[in-house]
Legacy VTK file of the C-alpha trace (Angstrom):
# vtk DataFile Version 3.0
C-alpha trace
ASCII
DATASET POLYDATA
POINTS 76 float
108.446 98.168 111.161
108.091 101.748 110.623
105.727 102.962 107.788
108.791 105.207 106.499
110.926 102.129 106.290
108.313 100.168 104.602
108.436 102.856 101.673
111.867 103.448 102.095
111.894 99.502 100.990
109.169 99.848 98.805
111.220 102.316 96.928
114.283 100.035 96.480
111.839 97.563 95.302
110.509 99.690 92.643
114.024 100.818 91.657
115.591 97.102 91.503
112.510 95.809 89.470
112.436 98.778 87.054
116.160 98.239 86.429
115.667 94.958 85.472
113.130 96.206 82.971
115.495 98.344 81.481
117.994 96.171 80.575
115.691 93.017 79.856
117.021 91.914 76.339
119.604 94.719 75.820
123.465 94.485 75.195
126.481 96.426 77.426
126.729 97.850 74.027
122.892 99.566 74.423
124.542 101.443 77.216
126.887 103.318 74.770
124.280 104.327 72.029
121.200 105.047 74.024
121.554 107.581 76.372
117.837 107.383 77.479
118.495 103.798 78.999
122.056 104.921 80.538
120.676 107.600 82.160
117.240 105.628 83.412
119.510 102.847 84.288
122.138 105.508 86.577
118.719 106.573 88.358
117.246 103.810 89.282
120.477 103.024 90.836
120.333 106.083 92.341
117.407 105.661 94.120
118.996 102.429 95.508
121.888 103.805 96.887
119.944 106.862 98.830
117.265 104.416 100.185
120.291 101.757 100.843
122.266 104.646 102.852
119.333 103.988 105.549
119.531 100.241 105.456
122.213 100.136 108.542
119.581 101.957 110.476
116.809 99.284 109.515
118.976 96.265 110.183
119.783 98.013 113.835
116.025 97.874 114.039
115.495 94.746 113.173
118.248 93.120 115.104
116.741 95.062 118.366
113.862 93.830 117.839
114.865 89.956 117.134
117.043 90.539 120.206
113.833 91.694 122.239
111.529 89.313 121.099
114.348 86.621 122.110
114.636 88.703 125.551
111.023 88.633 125.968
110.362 84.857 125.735
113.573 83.256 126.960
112.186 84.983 130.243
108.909 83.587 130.496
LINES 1 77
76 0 1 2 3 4 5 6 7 8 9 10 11 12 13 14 15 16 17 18 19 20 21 22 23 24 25 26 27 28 29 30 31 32 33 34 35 36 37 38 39 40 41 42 43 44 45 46 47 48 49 50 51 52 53 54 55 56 57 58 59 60 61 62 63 64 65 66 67 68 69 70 71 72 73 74 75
């Protein structure tokens, strides 16, 4: 794996798990009267979808490289 697409998912880790924190023990309602969380909320979903907009590219690398790996010792 490439060291940008390790902190591309490191990244979308981050995001996910400080999402989570955000809304641990809050209501939908929290949403409408606290614009701090909304808006920390929107960006951390953000930052998913940009990192996410390269995931087609990672699972293309990954499946080449299952497909090698498969290549490689079916023909020994």
């Amino acid at each position: 794996m490439l060291a940008e697409d390790r902190v591309r998912l490191r990244h979308m880790i981050e995001a996910a798990e400080s999402a989570v924190q955000f809304i641990a023990g809050r209501q939908r309602t929290d949403l409408d009267e606290d614009r701090m969380l909304l808006f920390a909320l929107v960006r951390a979903i953000e930052i998913l979808g940009v990192d996410l907009r390269t995931a087609e590219d990672l699972s293309r690398y990954f499946r080449d490289e299952v497909v090698h790996t498969a290549e490689v010792q079916y023909a020994r």
